[in-house]
N, C-alpha and C positions, 0 to 999 in steps of 0.2 A: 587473537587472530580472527578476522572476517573473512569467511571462503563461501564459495559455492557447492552445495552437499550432493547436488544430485543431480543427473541427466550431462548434456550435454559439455558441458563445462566444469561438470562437478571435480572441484580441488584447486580449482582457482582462485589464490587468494584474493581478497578485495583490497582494496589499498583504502584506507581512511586516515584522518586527520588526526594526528596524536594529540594537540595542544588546544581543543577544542569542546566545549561543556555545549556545542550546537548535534552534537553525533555521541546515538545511546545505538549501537546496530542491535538489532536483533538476536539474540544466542542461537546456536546451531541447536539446544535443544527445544525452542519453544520454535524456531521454525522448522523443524521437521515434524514436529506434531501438528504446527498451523498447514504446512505441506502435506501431509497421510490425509487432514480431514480434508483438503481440498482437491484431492488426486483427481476424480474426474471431473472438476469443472477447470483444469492446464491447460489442458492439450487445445490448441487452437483459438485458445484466450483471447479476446485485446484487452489489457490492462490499465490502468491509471492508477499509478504513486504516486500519492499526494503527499508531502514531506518528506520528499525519496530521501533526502540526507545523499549518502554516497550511493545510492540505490540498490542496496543488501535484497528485499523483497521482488523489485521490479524484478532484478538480473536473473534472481533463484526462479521465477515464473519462466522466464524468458528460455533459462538454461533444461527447462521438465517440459517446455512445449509449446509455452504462451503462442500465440501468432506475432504479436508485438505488444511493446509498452511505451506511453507515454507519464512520461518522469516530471513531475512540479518540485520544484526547492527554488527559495529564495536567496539562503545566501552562500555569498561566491564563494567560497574553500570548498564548500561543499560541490558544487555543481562541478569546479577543477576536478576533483577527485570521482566523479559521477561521468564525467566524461572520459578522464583516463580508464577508469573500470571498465565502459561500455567500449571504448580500441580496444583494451587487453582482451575482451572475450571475441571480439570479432561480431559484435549485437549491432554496428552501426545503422545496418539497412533495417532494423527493427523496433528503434528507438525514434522516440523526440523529447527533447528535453526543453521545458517550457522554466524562465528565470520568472518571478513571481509568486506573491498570494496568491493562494487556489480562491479564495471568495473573489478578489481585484479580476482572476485570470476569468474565472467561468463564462462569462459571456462574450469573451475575445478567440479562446480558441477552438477550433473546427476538430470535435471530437464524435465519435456518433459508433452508438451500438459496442459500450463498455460493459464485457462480463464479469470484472473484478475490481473491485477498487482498494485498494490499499492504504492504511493513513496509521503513520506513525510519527504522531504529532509529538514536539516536546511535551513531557508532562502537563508542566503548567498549564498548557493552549489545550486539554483533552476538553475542559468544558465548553470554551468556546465554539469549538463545533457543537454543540447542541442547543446554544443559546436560542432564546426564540425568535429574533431577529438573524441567525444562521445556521440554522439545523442542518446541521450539511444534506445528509438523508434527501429531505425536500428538494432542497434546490438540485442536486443530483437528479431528482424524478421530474424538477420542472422543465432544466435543461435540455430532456427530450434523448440524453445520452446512455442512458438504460439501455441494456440488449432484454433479449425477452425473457432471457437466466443470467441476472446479476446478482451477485454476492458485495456486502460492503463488510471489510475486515480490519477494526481497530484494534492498535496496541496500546494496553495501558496500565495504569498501576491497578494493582490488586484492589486496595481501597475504592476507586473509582464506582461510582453507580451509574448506571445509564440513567437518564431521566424514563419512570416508569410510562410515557405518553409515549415516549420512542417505541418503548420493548413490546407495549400494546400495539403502536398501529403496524410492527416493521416485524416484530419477531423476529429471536435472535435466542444462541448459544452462547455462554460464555466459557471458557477455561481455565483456570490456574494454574500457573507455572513458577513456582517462589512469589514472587515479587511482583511478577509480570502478567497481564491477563489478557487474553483473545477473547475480541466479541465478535461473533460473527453475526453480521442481519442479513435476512433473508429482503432481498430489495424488490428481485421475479421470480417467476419461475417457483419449480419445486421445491420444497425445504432439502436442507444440505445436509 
């Protein structure tokens, strides 16, 4: 069961995709620890989930304080189920959900002064964000879409290394959780 654990919404199932290897959510314990460490930079958020899936992370932002989230996912079950989530909690007027690649989408949509980013890529896709022809990181800072305290937070397998050029220019935390590991970079602003 996929619910929302805190604030304003907290206990609100989410609805997801039973028959579908595109949706890994989040566990309520690895995001309420990625939640504790991120407590004060919620409240008044604007967000961007990038591989929102049925949007587990955007909504928990959303429901502790965020100001609004804009949601990227490419494919359609998922976005079905991402839009009934965002009726069920009443987020409408604080949402947009953009259908596409976040690399294809970045210079099409009007986004500006993002203090969180979220990206909970399928496994397999975790390197390609850092390839060197698409380090997300960068194009995020070339985009101009940075607020002056952004935080960028990946989910990913424990095994995973970040590429050591990242961890030097962005600096970042990582944590473990079974299986599952949170990296947080520091994008502006003060360390977190």
């Amino acid at each position: 069961m996929v619910r929302i654990i805190a604030g304003e919404a907290k206990g609100n199932v989410l609805r997801v995709p039973k028959n579908t290897n595109k949706v890994r959510p989040t566990s309520d314990r690895v995001k309420e620890a990625l939640f504790s460490s991120l407590a004060d930079h919620i409240i008044g958020a604007k967000v961007l989930d990038l591989f929102s899936g049925t949007g587990n992370l955007g909504l928990e932002a959303l429901s502790r304080g965020a100001k609004e989230c804009f949601f990227i996912e490419k494919n359609n079950i998922c976005l079905k189920y991402l839009e009934w989530n965002i009726d069920k909690l009443g987020f409408q007027d604080r949402c947009t959900v953009c259908k596409g690649d976040f690399f294809k989408l970045i210079n099409r949509i009007k986004l500006s002064d993002i203090n969180l980013f979220f990206a909970d890529p399928p496994y397999d896709e975790t390197n390609r964000l850092f390839s060197e022809n698409t380090n997300i990181l960068n194009i995020l800072l070339n985009s101009a879409i940075v607020a002056q305290f952004a935080y960028f937070v990946l989910e990913h397998r424990k095994n995973f290394k970040v590429p050591y050029e990242i961890t030097e220019q962005f600096g970042c935390k990582t944590k473990n959780y079974g299986s599952t590991s949170i990296t947080i970079f520091k994008l502006a602003g003060d360390k977190i």
